[in-house]
Each structure stands twice: as C-alpha cells, then as structure tokens.
N, C-alpha and C positions, 0 to 999 in steps of 0.2 A: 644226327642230332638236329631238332629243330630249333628256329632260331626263332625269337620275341619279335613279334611286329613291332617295330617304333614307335608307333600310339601308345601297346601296351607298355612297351618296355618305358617309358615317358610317364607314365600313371602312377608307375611302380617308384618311380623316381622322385616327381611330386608328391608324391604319398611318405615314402621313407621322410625327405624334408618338411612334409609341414609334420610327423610324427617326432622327429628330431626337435624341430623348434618348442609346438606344444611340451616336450618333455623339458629343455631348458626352460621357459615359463613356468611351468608349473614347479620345479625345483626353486627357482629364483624367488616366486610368491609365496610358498613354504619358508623357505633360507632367511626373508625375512622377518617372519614371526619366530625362527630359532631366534633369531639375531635378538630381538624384544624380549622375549620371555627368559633365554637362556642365558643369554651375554651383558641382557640389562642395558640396551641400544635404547632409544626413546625410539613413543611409539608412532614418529614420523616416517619410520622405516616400514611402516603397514600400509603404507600410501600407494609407493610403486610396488608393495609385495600385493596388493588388492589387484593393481591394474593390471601385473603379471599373469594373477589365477585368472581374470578376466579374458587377458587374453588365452593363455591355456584351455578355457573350454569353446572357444570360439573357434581355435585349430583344430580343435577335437573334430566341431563338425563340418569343416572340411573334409573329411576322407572320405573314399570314394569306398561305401557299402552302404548295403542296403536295410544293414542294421545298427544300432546304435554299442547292441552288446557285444558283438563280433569285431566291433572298429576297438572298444576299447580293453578286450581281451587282448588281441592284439597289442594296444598300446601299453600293454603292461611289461615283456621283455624288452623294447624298446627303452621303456623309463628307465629299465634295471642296467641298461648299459648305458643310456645319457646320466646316469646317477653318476655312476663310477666314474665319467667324463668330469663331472661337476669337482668329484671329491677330488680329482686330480686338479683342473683345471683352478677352480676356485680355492680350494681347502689347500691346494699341495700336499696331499699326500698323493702316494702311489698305488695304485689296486695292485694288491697282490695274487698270484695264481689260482686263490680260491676265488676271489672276484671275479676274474676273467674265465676261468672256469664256470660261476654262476653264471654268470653274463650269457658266455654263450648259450648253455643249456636254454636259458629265458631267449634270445634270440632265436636260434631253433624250433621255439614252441610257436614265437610270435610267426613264425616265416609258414607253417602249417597253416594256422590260423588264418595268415591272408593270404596263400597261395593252394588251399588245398584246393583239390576239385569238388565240386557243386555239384548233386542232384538237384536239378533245376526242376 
C-alpha cells in the first residue's frame, strides 16, 4: 500500500479543518436568524449571525481546488455531518442511526469529490 506524502496528507488535513470550521459558521449565522424569526430573539442576534455567514464564505475560499463548484459540492457532506454535530452539540439532542447513516453516505460522496482521480 502506498503511503501519503506529508505535504499531501497536511493539505488534506487543512482542508478537512477549514471545511469543518466554514460548516460551524455557517450553521451558527443561519442558527441565528432561527433564533429571530422562530424563537422571537431580538434582532440583535443577526449581528454575529451576519459576521458568521461572512466568515463561512471566506473559508469556503480557502480550499485548495481549482474550482469553486467542485470545493463546494464537496462541502456539502461535510455540512451534513457538522449539522448533526451542531444538533448534538448545541441543540442537545442526539442523531439517531438514520442520521449517522445519512451522514456517512454524504461523507462518502464528499471524500469522492475531493479525492477522486483527475484527467488532467
């Protein structure tokens, strides 16, 4: 078996964390317009939920590709398992087996996406 150069395998690594991050930001800048519109929070809570989405697409273009569509296909199984993160972490509930079951599948797809091979 061949083994990851440490450059690559480092890319892969910074990549997976700022895709983690941008997905908590952008959850969190959403979370707080649930928070306004649904829960009836004043709408002081759109402040740091603006500066979150700000930051979220600022990570976005961080990632190391060459195209904008490809990075954020990708970032779509990623969201789907920082989601479920969120609901646990923040919400307290627990994802149940279909959750993590979606999850993974969306993972799976994301790990195609950025690892498949390239005709260059």
């Amino acid at each position: 078996m061949r083994s990851v150069p440490r450059e690559l395998a480092l890319r892969y690594v910074l990549s997976l964390a700022i895709y983690v991050a941008a997905g908590f930001a952008e959850i969190a800048g959403c979370f707080s317009f649930w928070l306004w519109l649904k829960e009836g929070r004043s709408p002081v809570y759109l402040v740091p939920g603006v500066a979150a989405l700000i930051l979220f697409a600022v990570l976005l273009t961080r990632i190391d590709s060459a195209t904008a569509g490809r990075a954020y296909a990708a970032y779509g199984g990623i969201y789907i398992a920082t989601a479920l993160a969120w609901l646990w972490l923040v919400e307290g509930v627990r994802p149940d087996r279909w959750d993590l079951a979606g999850a993974s599948l969306a993972l799976c797809g994301a790990a195609l996406i950025l690892f498949g091979p390239r005709i260059r």
